[in-house]
DOTOR-937935 format. One line per 8 residues: their letters; for each residue x, y, z of C-alpha. Coordinates in steps of 0.05 Angstrom, whole numbers, plus 32768, in hexadecimal, padded with zeros to 4 digits. Each point is the difference from the previous one (the first is absolute). Layout:
A> X,Y,Z ~ ... .
% end
This chain:
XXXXXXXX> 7F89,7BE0,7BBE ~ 7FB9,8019,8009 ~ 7FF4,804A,7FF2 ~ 7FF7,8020,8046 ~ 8047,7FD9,800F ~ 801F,8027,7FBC ~ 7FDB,804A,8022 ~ 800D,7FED,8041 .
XXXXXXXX> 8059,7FF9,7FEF ~ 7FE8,803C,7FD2 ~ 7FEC,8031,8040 ~ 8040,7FE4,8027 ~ 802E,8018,7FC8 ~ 7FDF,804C,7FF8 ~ 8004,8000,804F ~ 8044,7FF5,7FFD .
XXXXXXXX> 800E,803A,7FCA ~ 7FD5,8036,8017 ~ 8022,7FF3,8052 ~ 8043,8008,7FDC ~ 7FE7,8045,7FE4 ~ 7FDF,8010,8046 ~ 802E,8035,802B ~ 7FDC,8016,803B .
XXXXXXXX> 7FC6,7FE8,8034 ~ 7FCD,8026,7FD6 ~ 800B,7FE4,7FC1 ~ 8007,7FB4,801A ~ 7FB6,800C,8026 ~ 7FEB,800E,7FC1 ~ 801E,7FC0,7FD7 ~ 7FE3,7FD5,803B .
XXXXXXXX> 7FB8,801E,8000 ~ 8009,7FF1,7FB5 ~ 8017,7FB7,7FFF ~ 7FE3,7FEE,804C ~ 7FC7,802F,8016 ~ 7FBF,7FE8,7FFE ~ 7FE9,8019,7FB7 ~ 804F,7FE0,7FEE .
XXXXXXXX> 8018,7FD9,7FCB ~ 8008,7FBE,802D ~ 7FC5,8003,8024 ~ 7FD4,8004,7FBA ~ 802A,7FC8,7FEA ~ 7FF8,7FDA,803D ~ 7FB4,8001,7FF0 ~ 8009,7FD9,7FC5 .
XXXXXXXX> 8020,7FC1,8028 ~ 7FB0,7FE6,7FFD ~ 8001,7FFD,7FC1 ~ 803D,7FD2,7FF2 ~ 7FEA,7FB4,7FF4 ~ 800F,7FD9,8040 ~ 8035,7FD7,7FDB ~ 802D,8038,7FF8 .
XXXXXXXX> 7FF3,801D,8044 ~ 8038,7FE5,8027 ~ 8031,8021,7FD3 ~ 7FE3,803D,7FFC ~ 7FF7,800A,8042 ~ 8048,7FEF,8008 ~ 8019,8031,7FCC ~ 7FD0,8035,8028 .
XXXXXXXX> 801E,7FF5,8044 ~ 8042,7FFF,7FDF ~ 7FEF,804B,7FD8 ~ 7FDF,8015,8043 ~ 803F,7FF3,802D ~ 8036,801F,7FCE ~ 7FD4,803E,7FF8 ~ 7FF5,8001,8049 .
XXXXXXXX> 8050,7FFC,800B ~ 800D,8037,7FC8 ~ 7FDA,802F,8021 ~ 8027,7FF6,8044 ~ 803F,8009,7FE1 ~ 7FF6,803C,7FE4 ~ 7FDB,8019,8036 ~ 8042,7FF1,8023 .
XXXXXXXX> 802B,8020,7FCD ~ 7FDC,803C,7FFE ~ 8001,8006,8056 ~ 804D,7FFA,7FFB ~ 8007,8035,7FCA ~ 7FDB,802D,802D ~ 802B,7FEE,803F ~ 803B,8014,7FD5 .
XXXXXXXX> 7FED,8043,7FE6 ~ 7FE9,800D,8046 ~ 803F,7FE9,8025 ~ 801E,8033,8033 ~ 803D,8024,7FE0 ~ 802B,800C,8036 ~ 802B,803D,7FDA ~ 7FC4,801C,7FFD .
XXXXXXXX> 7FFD,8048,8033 ~ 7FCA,7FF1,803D ~ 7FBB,801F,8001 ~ 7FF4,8034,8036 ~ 7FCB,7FE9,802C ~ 7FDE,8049,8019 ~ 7FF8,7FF2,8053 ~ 7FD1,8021,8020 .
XXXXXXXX> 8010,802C,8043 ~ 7FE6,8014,8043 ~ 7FC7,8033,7FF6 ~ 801C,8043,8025 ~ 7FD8,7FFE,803C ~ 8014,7FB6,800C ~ 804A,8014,7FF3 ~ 7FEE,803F,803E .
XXXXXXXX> 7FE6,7FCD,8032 ~ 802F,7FCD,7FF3 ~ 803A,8039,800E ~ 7FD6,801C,8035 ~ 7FFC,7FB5,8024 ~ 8049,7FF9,7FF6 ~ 8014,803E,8028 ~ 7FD7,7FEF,803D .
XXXXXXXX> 801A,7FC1,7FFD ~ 8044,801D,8009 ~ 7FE8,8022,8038 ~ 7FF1,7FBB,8026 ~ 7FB3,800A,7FED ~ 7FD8,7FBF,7FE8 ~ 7FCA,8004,7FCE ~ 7FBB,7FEC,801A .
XXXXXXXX> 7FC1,7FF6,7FDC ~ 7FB2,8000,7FFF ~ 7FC5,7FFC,7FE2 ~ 7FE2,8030,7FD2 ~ 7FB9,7FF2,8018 ~ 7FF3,8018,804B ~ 7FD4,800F,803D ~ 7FF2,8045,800E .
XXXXXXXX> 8020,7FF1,804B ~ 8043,7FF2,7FD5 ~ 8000,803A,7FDB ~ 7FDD,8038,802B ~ 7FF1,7FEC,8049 ~ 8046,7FE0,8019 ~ 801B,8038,7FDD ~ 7FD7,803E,8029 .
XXXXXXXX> 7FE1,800F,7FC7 ~ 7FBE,8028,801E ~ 7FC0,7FE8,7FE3 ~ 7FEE,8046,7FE3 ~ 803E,7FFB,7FDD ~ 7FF0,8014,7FB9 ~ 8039,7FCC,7FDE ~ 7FCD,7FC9,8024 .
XXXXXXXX> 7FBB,8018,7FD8 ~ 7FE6,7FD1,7FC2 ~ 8014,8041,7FD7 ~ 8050,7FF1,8007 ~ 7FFC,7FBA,800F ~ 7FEC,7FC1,7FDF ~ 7FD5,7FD8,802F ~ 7FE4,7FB6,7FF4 .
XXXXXXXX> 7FB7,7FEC,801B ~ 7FF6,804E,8010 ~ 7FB4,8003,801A ~ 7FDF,803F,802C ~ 8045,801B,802C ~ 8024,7FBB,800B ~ 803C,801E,7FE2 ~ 8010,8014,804A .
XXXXXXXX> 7FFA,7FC1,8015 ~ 804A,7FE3,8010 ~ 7FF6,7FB7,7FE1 ~ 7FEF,801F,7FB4 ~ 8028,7FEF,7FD0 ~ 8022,8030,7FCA ~ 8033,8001,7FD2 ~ 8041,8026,8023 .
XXXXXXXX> 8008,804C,7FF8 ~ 8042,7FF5,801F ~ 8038,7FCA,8011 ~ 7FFA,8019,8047 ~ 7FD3,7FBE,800C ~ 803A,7FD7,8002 ~ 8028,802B,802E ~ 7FC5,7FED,802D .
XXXXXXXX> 7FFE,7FB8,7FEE ~ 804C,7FEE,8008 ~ 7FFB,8027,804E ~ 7FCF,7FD2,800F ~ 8022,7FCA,7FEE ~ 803E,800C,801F ~ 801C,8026,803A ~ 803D,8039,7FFD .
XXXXXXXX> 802B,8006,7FE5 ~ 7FDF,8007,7FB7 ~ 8022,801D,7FC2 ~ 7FD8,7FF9,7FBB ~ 7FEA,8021,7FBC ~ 7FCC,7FF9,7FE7 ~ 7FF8,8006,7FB1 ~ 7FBF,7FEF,7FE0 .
XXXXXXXX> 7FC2,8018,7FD6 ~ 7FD0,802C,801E ~ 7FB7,801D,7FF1 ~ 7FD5,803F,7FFD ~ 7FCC,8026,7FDE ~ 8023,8036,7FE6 ~ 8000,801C,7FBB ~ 8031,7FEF,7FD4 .
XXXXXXXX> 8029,8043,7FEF ~ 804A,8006,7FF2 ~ 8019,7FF7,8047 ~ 7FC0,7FD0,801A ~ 7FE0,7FB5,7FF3 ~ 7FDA,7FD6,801E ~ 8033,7FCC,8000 ~ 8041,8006,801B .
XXXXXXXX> 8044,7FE9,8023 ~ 8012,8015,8047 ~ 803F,7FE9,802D ~ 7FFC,800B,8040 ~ 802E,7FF2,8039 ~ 7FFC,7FF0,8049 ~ 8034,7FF9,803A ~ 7FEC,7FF9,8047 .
XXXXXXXX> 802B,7FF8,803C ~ 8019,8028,8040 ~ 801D,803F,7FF1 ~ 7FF6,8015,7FC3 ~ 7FFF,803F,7FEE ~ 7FE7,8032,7FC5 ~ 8048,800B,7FF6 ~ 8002,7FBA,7FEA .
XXXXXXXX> 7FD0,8003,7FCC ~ 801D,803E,7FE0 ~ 8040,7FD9,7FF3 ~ 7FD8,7FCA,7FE4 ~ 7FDE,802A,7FD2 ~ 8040,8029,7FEB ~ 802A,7FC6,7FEF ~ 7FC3,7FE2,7FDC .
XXXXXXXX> 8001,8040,7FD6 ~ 803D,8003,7FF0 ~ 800C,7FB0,7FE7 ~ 7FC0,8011,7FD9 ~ 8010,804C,7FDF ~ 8042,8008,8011 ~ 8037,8008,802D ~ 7FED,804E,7FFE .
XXXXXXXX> 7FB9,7FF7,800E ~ 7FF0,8027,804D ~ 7FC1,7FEF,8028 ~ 7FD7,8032,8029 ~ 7FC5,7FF0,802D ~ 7FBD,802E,8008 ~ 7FD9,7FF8,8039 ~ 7FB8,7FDB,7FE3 .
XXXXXXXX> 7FCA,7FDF,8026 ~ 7FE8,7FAD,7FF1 ~ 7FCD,7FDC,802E ~ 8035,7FC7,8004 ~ 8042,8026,8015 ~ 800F,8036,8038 ~ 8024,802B,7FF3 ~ 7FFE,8003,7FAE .
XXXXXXXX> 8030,801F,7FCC ~ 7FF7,7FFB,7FBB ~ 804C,7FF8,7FE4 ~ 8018,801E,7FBC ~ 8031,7FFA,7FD9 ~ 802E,8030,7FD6 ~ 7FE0,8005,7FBD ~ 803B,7FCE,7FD3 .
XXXXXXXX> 7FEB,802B,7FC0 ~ 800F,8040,8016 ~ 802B,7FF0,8037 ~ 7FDF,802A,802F ~ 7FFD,804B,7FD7 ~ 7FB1,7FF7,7FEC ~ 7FE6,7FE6,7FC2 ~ 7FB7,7FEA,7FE0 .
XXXXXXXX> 7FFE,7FB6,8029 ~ 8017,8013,8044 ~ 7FCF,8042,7FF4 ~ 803A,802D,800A ~ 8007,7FE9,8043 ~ 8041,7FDB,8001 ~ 7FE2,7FC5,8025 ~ 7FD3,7FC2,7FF0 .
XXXXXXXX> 7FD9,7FE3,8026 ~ 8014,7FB7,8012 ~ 7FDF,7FDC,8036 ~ 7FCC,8007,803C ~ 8023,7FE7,8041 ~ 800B,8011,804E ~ 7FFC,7FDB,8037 ~ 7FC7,7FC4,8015 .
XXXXXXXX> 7FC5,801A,8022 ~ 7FFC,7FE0,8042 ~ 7FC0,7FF5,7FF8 ~ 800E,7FCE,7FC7 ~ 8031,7FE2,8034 ~ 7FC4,7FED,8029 ~ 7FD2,7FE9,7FCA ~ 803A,7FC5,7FEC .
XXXXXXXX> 800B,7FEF,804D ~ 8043,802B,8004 ~ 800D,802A,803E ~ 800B,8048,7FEB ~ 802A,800D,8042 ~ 8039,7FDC,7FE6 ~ 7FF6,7FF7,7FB7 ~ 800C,802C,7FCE .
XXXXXXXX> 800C,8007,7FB6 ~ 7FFB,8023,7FBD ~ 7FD5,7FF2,7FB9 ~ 8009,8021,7FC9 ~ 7FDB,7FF2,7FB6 ~ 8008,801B,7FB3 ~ 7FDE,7FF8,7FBD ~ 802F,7FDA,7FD4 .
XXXXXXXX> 7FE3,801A,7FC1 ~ 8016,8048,801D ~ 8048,7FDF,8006 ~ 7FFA,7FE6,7FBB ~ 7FE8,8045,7FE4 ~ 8037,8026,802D ~ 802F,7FD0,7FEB ~ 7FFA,7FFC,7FB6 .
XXXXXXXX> 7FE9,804D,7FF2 ~ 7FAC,7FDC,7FEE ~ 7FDB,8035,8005 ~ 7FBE,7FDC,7FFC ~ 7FEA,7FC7,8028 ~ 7FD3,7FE5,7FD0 ~ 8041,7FED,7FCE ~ 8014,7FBF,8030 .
XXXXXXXX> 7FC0,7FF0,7FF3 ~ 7FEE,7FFE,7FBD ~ 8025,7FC2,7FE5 ~ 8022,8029,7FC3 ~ 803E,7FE0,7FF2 ~ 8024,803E,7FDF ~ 8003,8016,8041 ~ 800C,7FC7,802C .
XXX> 803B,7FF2,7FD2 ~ 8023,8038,801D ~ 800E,7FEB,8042 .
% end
């Protein structure tokens, strides 16, 4: 037996004894850079097969392919033995109690609109939608908006391609200060009798305070037929207020004026923290204010191709960050807004 045979049986037998000592991944990456990596034990003994005499060749390289495989096998069974130790110490113990997996929820206004939807819905109104990007026609003109309206200047609204005065002109686009748009948009598409809300995100340049943004959610609802009345849309309203506050929750309308509706109220409702005696949120007044509304402007009748002689119908709109607030006692706007969970939490 030449020497390189005698160290080559030599480096199988300390690769046995040092894998039997070997207990986790680390250690056995270790042993095999030792034995196997290129600086190893093998390879530099491998490097000495030129130097054997090419009599005893064959049987060295026999006793080296032998050495090679059993090493080669050693390491995959402890590779194996190792995996299935780790399997075991990381099997599921079913006595064990369950993890709580912390959900997340609605985010408040989301949990307002989706309460808001489902009472209309009741009320045999279906929800219809549009975009948040408009035309000025959309939004201002098909609503009898006048064009010296100050809601329609570059100062309040957010205008796209705005050069010289085109902001008058009907076909330029902006980003909705309103979800009245779609009011327009679902009476052009269909003819009476139309019921629909409205919910969606809407946009203006307003500074943001505690009771203002620049982004916000409206809801707005629309039902057209013959006959109906503004004593029709004060039961709407009231029965809306009172699934949302409260079965103790009263409604009064003020007379108002909007370029879309004729005649206009402004309803409130009975403030749900005070419960009508006066306090800081209601402004000692009893009352908060909870939607714009009154009856369709004929005039918006003839800009969808509607005849005002025998149509008629109400609208009415509200902020659903103002519900939120009213709802859950915010008293700053700005709170839905800021992301902070310690507060989001609580609802």
């Amino acid at each position: 037996m030449t020497e390189l045979e005698q160290d080559l049986l030599s480096t199988l037998t300390q690769v046995q004894a040092t894998l039997s000592t070997v207990s986790n991944a680390d250690e056995l990456e270790e042993v095999r850079a030792r034995f196997l990596g290129r600086k190893g034990l093998l390879p530099a003994l491998l490097g000495k097969l030129g130097q054997v005499p090419a009599a005893d060749k064959p049987a060295v390289g026999k006793t080296l392919n032998s050495v090679k495989q059993q090493i080669q096998q050693a390491f995959e069974e402890k590779t194996a033995s190792l995996q299935k130790t780790s399997a075991c110490s990381h099997a599921l113990d079913v006595t064990l109690p369950g993890r709580k997996r912390h959900l997340g929820h609605k985010h408040p206004i989301t949990q307002v609109m989706d309460d808001a939807v489902a009472i209309f819905r009741r009320m045999g109104f279906i929800v219809a939608d549009g975009p948040d990007l408009e035309t000025v026609w959309n939004n201002f003109d098909a609503l009898n908006a006048p064009q010296d309206h100050p809601s329609r200047t570059p100062e309040d609204t957010f205008y796209f391609n705005l050069k010289d005065e085109n902001w008058l002109n009907p076909e330029t686009m902006i980003l909705r200060t309103q979800t009245s748009p779609v009011q327009i948009r679902s009476m052009l598409a269909k003819k009476p009798p139309v019921r629909i809300i409205c919910p969606g995100r809407c946009y203006r340049r307003d500074t943001p305070d505690a009771t203002h943004g620049m982004s916000f959610h409206q809801i707005e609802g629309l039902y057209v037929d013959r006959h109906v009345s503004l004593a029709d849309l004060k039961g709407v309203l009231a029965h809306y207020a009172r699934e949302m506050f409260g079965e103790n929750v009263t409604v009064r309308l003020r007379p108002h004026y909007f370029p879309f509706t004729e005649p206009s109220v402004e309803c409130d409702a009975s403030c749900i923290i005070c419960k009508g005696q006066g306090c800081r949120i209601c402004k000692g007044s009893g009352w908060l204010e909870l939607a714009g509304a009154g009856m369709v402007n004929p005039e918006v009748f003839k800009n969808v191709g509607y005849d005002p002689e025998t149509t008629t119908g109400y609208a009415f709109g509200m902020g659903l960050e103002r519900i939120a607030m009213i709802r859950y006692a915010i008293s700053d706007l700005r709170l839905l807004y800021d992301n902070d969970l310690r507060f989001l939490q609580q609802f």
